[in-house]
C-alpha positions as CSV (number, residue, x, y, z in Angstrom):
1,X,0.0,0.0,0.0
2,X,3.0,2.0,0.8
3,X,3.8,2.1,-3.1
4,X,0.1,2.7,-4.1
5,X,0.3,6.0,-1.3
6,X,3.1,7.0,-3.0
7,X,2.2,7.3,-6.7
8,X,-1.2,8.7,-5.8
9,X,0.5,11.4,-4.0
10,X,3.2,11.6,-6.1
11,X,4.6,15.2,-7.4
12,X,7.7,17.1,-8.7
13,X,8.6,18.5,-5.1
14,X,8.3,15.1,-3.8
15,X,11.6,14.2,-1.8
16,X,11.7,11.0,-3.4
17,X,11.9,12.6,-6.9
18,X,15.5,14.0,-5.8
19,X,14.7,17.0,-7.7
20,X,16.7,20.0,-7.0
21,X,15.4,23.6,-7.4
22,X,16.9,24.4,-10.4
23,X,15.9,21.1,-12.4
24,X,12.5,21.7,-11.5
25,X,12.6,25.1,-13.4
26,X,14.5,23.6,-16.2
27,X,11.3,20.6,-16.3
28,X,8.8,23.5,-15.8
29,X,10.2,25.8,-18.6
30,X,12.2,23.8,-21.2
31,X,13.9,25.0,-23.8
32,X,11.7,25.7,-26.8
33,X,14.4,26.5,-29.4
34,X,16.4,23.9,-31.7
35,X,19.9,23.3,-30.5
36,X,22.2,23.4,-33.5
37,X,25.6,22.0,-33.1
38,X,27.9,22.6,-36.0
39,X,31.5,21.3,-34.4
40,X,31.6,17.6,-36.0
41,X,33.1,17.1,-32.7
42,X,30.7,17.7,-30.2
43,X,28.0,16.1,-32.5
44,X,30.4,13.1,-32.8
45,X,31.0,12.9,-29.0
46,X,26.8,13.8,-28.3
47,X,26.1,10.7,-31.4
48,X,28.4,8.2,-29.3
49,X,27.2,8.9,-25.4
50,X,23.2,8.6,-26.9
51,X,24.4,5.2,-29.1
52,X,26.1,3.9,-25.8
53,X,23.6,5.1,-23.7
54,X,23.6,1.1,-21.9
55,X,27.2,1.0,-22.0
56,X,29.8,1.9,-19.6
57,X,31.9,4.7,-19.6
58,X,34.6,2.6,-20.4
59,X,33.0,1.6,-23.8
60,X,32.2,5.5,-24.5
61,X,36.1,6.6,-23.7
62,X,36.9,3.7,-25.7
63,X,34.8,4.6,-29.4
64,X,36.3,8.4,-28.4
65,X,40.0,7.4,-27.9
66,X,39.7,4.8,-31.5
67,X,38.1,8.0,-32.9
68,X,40.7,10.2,-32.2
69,X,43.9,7.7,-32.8
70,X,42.4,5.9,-36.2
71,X,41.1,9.6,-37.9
72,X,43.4,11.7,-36.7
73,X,43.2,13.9,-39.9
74,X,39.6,14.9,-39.2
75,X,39.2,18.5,-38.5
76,X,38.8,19.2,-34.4
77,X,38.7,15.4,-33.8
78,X,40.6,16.2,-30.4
79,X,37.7,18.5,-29.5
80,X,35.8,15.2,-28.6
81,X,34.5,15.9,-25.4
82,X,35.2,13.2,-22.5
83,X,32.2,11.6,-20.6
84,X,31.4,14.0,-18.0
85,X,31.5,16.7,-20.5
86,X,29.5,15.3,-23.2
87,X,26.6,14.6,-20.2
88,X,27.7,18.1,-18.9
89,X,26.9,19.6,-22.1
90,X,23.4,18.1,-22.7
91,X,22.4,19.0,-19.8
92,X,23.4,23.0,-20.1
93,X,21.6,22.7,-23.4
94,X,18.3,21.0,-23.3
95,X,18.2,20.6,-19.5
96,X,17.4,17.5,-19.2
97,X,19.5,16.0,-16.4
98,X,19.6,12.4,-14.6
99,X,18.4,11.5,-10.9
100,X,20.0,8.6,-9.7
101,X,18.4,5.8,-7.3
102,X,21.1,2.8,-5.6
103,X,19.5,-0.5,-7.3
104,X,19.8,-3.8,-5.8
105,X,23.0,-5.8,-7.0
106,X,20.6,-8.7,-8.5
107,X,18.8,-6.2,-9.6
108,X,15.6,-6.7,-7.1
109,X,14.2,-3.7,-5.9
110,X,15.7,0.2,-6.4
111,X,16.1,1.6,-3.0
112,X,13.4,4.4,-3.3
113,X,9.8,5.3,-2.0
114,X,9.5,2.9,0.6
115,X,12.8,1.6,0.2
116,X,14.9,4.3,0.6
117,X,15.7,4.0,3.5
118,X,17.1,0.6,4.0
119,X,20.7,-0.7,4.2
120,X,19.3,-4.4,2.5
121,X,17.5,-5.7,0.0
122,X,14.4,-6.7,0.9
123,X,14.3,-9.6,-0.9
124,X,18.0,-11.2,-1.0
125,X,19.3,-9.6,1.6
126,X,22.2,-7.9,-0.3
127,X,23.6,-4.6,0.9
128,X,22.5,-1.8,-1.2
């Protein structure tokens, strides 16, 4: 019932939301204007976070750094921004920004709402 409370009551200011003040104004007025992005780099480095976006960062530093060492006559290919700064980017530029929940290792239960709170997994016991 805890979880049915919850969504019922559920709302941007919510503590469970994580939401900062200054993500909710980006989510309450979002940018209404096309973002154009002429430096091959950036685009390149924007094209490879969104492809990878189940991969690790490991994976994305790894198609920047092949990038970089196998077309190293491309114009700006240095300018290839790093992980941080590709996410850092997007999120100056269509604020849209990521709220992060601790998951169960097994992948049981995310340690929000009712969970939040707890050091275990409810279900396997596992330390969150």
């Amino acid at each position: 019932m805890d979880f049915v409370f919850l969504i019922k009551n559920a709302c941007l200011e919510d503590l469970i939301a994580k939401m900062n003040p200054t993500m909710l104004v980006k989510l309450r007025n979002p940018v209404r204007m096309l973002l154009i992005i002429e430096n091959k780099s950036i685009r390149h480095s924007i094209q490879s976070y969104l492809s990878l976006k189940h991969a690790s960062q490991r994976a994305y530093n790894g198609i920047i750094a092949s990038t970089q060492f196998n077309f190293p006559e491309a114009h700006n290919i240095n300018g290839c921004l790093s992980f941080r700064a590709v996410k850092s980017f997007l999120a100056a530029n269509t604020g849209i920004d990521h709220v992060l929940y601790n998951m169960c290792p097994n992948s049981c239960v995310g340690f929000t709402g009712p969970f939040a709170n707890l050091e275990n997994c409810p279900l396997c016991q596992k330390s969150c």
